[in-house]
N, CA and C atoms as a LAMMPS dump frame, in Angstrom:
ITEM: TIMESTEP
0
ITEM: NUMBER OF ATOMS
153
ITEM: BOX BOUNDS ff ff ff
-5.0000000000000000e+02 5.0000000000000000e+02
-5.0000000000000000e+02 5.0000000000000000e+02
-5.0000000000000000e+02 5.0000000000000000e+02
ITEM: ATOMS id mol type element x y z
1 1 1 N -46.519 -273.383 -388.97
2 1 2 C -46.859 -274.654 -388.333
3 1 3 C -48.376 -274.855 -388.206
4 2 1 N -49.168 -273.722 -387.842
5 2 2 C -50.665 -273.982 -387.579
6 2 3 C -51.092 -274.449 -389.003
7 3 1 N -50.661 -274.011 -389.807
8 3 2 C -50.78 -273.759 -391.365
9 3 3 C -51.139 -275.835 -391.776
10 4 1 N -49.912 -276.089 -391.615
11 4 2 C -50.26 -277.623 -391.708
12 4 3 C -51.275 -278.161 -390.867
13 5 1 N -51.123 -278.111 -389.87
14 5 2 C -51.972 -278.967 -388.859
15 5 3 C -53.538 -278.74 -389.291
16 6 1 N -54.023 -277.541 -389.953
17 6 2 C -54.922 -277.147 -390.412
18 6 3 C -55.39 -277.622 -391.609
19 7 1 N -54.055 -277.877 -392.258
20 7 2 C -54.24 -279.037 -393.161
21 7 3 C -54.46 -280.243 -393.661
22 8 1 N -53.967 -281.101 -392.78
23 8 2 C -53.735 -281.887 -391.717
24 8 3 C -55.379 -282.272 -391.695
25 9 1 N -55.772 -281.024 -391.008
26 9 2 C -57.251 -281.317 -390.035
27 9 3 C -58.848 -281.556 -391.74
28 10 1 N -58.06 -280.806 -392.296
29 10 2 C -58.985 -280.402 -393.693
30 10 3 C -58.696 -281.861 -394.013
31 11 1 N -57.895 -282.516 -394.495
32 11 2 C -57.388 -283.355 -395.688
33 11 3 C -58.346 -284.65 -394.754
34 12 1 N -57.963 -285.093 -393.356
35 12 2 C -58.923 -285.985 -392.883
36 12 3 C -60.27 -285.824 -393.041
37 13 1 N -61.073 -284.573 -393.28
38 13 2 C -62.723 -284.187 -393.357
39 13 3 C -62.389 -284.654 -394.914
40 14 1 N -61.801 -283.887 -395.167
41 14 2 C -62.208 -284.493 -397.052
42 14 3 C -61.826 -285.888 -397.352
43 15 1 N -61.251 -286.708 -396.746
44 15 2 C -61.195 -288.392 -396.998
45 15 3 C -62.68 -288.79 -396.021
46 16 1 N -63.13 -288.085 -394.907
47 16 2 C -64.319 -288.44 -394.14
48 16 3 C -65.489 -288.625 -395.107
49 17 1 N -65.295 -287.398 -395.891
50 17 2 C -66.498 -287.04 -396.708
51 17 3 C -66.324 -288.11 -397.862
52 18 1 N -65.169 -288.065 -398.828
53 18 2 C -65.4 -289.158 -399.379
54 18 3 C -65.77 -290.497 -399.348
55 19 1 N -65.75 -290.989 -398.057
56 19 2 C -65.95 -291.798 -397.365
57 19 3 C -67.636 -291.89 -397.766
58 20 1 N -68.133 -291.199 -397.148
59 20 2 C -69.421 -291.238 -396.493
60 20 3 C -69.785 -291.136 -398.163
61 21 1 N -69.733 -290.126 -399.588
62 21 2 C -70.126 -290.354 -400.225
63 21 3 C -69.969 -291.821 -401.165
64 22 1 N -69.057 -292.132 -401.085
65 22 2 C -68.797 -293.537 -401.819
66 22 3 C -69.873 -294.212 -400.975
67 23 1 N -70.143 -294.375 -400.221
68 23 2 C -71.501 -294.968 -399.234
69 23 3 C -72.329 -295.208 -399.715
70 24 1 N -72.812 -293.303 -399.758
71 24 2 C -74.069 -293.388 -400.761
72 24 3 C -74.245 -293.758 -401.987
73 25 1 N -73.124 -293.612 -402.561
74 25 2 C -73.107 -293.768 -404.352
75 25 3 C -73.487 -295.574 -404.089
76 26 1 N -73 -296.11 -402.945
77 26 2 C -72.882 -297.768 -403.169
78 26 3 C -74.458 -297.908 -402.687
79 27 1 N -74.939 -297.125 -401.395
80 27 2 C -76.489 -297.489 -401.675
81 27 3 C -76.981 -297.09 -402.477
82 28 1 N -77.208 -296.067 -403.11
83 28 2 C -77.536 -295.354 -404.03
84 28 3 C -77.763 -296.079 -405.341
85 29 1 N -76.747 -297.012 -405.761
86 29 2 C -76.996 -297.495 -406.522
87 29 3 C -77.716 -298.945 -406.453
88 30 1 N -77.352 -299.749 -405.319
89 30 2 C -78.229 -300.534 -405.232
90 30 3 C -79.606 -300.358 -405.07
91 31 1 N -80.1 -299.062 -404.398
92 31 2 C -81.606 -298.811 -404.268
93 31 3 C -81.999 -298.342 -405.516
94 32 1 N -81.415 -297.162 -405.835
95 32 2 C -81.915 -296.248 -406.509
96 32 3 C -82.116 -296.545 -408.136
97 33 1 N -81.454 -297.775 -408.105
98 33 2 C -81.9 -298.689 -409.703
99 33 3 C -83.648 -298.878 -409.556
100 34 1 N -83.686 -299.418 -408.25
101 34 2 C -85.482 -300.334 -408.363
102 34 3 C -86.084 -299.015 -408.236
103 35 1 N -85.913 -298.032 -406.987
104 35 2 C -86.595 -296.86 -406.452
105 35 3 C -86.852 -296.216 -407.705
106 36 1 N -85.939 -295.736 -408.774
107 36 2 C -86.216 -294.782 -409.975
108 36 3 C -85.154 -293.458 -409.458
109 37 1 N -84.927 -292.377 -409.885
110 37 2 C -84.131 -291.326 -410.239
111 37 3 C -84.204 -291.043 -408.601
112 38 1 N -85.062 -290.788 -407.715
113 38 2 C -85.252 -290.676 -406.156
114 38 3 C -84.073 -290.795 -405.272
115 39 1 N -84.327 -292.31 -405.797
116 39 2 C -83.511 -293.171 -405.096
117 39 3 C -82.254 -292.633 -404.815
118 40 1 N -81.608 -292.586 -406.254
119 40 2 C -79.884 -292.616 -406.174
120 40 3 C -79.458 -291.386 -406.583
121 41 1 N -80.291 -290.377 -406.66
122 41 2 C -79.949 -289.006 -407.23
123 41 3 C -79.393 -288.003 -406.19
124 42 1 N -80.013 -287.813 -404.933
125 42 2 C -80.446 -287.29 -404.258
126 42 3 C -79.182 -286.411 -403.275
127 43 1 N -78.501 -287.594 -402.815
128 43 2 C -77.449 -287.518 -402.5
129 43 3 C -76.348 -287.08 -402.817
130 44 1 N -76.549 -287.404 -403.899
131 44 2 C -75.317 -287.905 -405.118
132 44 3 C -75.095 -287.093 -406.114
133 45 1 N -74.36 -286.566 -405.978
134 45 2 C -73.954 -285.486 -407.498
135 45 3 C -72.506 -285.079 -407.97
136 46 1 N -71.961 -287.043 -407.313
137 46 2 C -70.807 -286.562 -408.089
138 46 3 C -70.703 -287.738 -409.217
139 47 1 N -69.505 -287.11 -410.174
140 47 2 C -69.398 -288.084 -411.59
141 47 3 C -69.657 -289.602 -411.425
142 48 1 N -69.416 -290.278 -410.293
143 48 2 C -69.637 -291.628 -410.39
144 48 3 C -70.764 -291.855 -410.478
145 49 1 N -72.017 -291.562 -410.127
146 49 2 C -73.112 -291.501 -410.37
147 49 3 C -74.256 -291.048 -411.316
148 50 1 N -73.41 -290.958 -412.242
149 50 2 C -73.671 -290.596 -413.927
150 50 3 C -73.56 -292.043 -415.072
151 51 1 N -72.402 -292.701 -414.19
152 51 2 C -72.074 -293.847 -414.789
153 51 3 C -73.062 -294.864 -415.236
């Protein structure tokens, strides 16, 4: 039983986190076009941001 709830507790941080990175990838890309590589790199190191 702890087993899930623990899971449970993980699976909400990892939708949190995706969260927060889709964020950045969305500022990221709006800044980090004018800013240069700075901008939108920084944060960001997952595949959508290769695109």
């Amino acid at each position: 039983m702890p087993d899930t709830v623990f899971q449970n507790e993980l699976m909400h941080a990892a939708e949190l986190i995706l969260q927060a990175d889709a964020l950045v990838i969305a500022v990221g890309t709006g800044t980090g076009r004018s800013a240069g590589v700075e901008g939108g790199t920084i944060e960001c190191d997952a595949e959508e941001c290769m695109i």
